[in-house]
KEVEXDO-242783 format. One record per atom (N, C-alpha, C): residue in one letter; z negated, y negated, x. Coordinates in steps of 0.02 Angstrom, whole numbers, padded with zeros to 5 digits, always signed. Atoms other than C-alpha are relative to their C-alpha. Example, Ala and Ser with C-alpha at 12.3 -4.5 7.8 and 13.67 -1.06 7.14 Angstrom:
2
A+00000+00059+00045;A-00390+00225+00615;A+00000-00060+00045;S+00003+00059-00042;S-00357+00053+00684;S-00037-00055-00039;
// end
This chain:
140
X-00043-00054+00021;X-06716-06009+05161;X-00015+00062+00042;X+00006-00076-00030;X-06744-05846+05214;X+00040+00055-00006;X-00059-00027-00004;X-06630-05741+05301;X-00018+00087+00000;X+00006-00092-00019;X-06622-05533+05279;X+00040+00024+00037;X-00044-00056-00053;X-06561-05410+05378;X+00069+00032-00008;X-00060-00025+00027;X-06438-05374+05246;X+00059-00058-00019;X-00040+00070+00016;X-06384-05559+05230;X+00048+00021+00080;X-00040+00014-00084;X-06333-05551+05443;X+00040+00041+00010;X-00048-00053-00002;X-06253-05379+05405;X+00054-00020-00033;X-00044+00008+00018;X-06153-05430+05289;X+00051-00074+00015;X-00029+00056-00044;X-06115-05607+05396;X+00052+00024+00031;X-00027-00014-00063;X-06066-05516+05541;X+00064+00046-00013;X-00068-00031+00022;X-05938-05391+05443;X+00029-00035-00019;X-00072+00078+00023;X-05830-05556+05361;X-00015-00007+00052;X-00032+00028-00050;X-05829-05633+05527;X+00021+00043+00060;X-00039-00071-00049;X-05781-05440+05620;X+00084+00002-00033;X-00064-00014+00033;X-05652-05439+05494;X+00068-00056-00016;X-00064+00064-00049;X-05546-05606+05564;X+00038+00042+00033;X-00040-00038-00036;X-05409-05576+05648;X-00020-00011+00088;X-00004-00007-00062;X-05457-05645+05811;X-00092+00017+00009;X+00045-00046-00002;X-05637-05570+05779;X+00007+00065+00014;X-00040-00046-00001;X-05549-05429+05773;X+00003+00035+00073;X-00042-00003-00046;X-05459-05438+05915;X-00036-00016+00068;X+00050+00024-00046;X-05610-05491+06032;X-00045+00071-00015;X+00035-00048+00011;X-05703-05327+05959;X+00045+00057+00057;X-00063-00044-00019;X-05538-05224+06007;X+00012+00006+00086;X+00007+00010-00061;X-05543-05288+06183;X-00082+00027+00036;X+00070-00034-00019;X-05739-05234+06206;X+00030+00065-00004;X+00011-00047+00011;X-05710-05093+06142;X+00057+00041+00080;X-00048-00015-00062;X-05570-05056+06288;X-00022-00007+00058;X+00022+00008-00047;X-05666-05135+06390;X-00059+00044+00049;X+00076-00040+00016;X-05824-05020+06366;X+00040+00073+00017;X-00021-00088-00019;X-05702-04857+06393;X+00034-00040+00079;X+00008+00033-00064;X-05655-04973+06563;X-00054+00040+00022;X+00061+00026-00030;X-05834-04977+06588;X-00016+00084+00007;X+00025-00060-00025;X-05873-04777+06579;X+00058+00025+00051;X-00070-00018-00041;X-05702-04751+06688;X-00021-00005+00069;X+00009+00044-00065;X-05758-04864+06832;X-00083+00008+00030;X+00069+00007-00011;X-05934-04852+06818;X-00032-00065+00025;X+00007+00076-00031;X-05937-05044+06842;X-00052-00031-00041;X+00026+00038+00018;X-06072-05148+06792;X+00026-00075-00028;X-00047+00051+00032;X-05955-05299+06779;X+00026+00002-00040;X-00046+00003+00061;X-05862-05228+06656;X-00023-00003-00064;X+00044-00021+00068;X-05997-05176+06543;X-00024-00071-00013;X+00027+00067+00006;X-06071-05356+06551;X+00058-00030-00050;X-00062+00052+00011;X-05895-05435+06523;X+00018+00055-00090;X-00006-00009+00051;X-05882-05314+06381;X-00044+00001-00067;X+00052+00036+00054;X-06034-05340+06289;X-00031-00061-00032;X-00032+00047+00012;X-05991-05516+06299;X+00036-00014-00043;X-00044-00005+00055;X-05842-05508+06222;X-00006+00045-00075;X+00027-00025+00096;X-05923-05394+06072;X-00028-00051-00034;X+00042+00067+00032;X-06057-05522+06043;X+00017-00057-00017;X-00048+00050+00038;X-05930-05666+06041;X+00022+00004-00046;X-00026-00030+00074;X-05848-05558+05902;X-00051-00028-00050;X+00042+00016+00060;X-05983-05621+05786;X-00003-00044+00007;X+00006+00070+00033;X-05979-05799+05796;X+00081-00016-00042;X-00079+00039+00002;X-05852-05915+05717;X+00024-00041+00026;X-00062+00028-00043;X-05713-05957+05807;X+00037-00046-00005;X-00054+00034+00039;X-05628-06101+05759;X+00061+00003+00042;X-00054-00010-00044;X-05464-06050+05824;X+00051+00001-00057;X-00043+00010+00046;X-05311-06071+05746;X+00047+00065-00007;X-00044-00091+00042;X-05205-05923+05634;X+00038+00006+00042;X-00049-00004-00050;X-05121-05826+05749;X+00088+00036-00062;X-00050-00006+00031;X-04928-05807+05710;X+00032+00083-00015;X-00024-00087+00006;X-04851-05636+05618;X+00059+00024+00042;X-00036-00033-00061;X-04816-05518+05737;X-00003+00064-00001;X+00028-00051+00035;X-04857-05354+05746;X-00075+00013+00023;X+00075-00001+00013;X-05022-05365+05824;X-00032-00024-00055;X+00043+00007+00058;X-05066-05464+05673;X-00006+00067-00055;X-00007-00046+00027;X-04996-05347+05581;X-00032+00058-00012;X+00043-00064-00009;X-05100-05211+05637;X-00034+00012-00001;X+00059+00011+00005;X-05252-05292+05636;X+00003-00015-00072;X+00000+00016+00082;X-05213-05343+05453;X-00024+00082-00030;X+00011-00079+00022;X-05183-05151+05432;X-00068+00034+00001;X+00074-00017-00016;X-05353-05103+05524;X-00040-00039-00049;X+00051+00052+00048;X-05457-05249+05419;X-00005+00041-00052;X-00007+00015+00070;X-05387-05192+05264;X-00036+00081-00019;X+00047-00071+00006;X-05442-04993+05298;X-00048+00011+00021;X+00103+00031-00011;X-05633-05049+05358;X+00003-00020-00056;X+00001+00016+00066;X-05620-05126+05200;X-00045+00062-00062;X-00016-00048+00039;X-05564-04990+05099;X-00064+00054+00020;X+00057-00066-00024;X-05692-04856+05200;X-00069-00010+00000;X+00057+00032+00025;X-05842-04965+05171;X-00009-00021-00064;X+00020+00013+00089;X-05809-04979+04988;X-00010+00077-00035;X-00037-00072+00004;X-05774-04796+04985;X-00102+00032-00030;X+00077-00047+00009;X-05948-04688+04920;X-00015+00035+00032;X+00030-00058-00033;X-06027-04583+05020;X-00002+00080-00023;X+00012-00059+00027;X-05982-04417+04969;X+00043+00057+00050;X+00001-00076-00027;X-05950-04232+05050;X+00080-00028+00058;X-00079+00031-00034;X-05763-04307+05122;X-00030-00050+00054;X+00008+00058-00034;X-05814-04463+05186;X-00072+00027+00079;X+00059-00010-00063;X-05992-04375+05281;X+00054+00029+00059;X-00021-00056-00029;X-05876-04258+05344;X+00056-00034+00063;X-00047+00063-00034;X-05743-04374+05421;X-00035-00030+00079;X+00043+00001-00025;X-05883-04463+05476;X-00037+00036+00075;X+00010-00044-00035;X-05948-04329+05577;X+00055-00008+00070;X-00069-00045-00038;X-05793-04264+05650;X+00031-00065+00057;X-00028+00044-00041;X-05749-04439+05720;X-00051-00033+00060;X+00055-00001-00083;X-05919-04453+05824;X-00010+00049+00035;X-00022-00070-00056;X-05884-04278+05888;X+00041-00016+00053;X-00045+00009-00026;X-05742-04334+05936;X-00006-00065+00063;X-00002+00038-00045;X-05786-04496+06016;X-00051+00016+00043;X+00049-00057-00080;X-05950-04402+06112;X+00054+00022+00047;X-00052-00035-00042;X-05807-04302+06180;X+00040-00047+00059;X-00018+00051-00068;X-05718-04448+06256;X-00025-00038+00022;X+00042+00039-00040;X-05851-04540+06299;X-00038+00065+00062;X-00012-00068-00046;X-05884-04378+06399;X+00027-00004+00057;X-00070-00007-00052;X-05727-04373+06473;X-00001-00049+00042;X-00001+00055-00039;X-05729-04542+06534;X-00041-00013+00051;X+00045+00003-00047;X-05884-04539+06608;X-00006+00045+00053;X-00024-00059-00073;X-05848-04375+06715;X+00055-00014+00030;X-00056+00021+00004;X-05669-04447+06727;X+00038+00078+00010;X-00028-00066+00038;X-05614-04284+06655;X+00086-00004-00012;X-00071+00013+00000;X-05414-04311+06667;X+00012+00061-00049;X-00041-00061+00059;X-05344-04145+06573;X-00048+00003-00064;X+00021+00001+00077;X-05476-04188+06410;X+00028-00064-00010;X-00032+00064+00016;X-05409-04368+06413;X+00068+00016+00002;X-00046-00014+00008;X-05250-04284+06432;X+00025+00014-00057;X-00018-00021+00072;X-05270-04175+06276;X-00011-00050-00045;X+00010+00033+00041;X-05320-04294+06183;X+00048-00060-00027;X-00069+00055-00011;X-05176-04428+06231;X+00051+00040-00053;X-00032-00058+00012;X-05068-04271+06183;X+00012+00007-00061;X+00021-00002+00076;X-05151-04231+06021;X+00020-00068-00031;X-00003+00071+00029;X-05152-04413+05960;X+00099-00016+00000;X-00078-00008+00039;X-04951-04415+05983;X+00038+00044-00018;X-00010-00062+00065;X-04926-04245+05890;X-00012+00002-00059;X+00006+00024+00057;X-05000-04337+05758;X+00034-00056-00031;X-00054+00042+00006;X-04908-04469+05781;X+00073+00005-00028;X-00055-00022+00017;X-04748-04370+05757;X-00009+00049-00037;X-00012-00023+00097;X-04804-04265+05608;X-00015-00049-00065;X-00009+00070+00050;X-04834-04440+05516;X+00057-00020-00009;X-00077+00010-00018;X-04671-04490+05581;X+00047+00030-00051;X-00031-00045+00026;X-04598-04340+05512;X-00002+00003-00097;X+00020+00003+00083;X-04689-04330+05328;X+00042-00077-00015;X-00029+00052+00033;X-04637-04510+05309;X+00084-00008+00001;X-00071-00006-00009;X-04448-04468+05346;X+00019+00070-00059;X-00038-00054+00066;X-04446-04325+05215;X-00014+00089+00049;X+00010-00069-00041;X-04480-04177+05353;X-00079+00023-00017;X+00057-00019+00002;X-04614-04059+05301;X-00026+00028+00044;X+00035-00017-00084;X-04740-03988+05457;X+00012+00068-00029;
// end
């Protein structure tokens, strides 16, 4: 049998998109903004670990609804949705704007830049509370 490149891609997205795949990605990924914080070699190990575990299967048993499931259900279901999505003028653009954005704090982290990790904390719950708001009936 012969395996493609597009067979292991599309392996490795169903078993990213578990919940405790998931949730082992979620932890790298924390771990990896650790890892430019500290400048630790340990961490980066221990977090590229825990990515690469993200792709096997786990036989672990369903974790119970909570709201982390919950949230990871939520996340799954909009990777989903944004990988079925077409590639057009919206989506490049998005795209873009969100590896600007993460250059930026991968930036920050690595200079340990406090007042851009500030704004950004900042920003992120100003958005928080004009979501808040729209979903309560208050227009911005």
């Amino acid at each position: 049998m012969v395996t493609t490149p597009s067979d292991i891609r599309k392996l490795a997205i169903r078993r990213h998109q578990t919940t405790w795949n998931w949730t082992l990605h979620f932890a790298a990924i924390i771990g990896f903004c650790l890892t430019l914080l500290t400048h630790s070699y340990i961490l980066l190990a221990c977090s590229v670990i825990l990515f690469g575990a993200g792709f096997f299967h786990l036989n672990l048993p369903v974790l119970k609804d909570n709201r982390w499931t919950r949230f990871v259900d939520r996340a799954v279901e909009w990777e989903k949705n944004w990988i079925a999505a077409p590639w057009n003028f919206y989506k490049i653009w998005r795209f873009t704007v969100v590896l600007l954005l993460a250059a930026v704090v991968i930036w920050a982290l690595w200079t340990r830049d406090a007042v851009v990790l500030a704004l950004f904390a900042g920003f992120g719950f100003l958005v928080h509370v004009v979501r808040d708001n729209m979903a309560g009936g208050i227009k911005p």
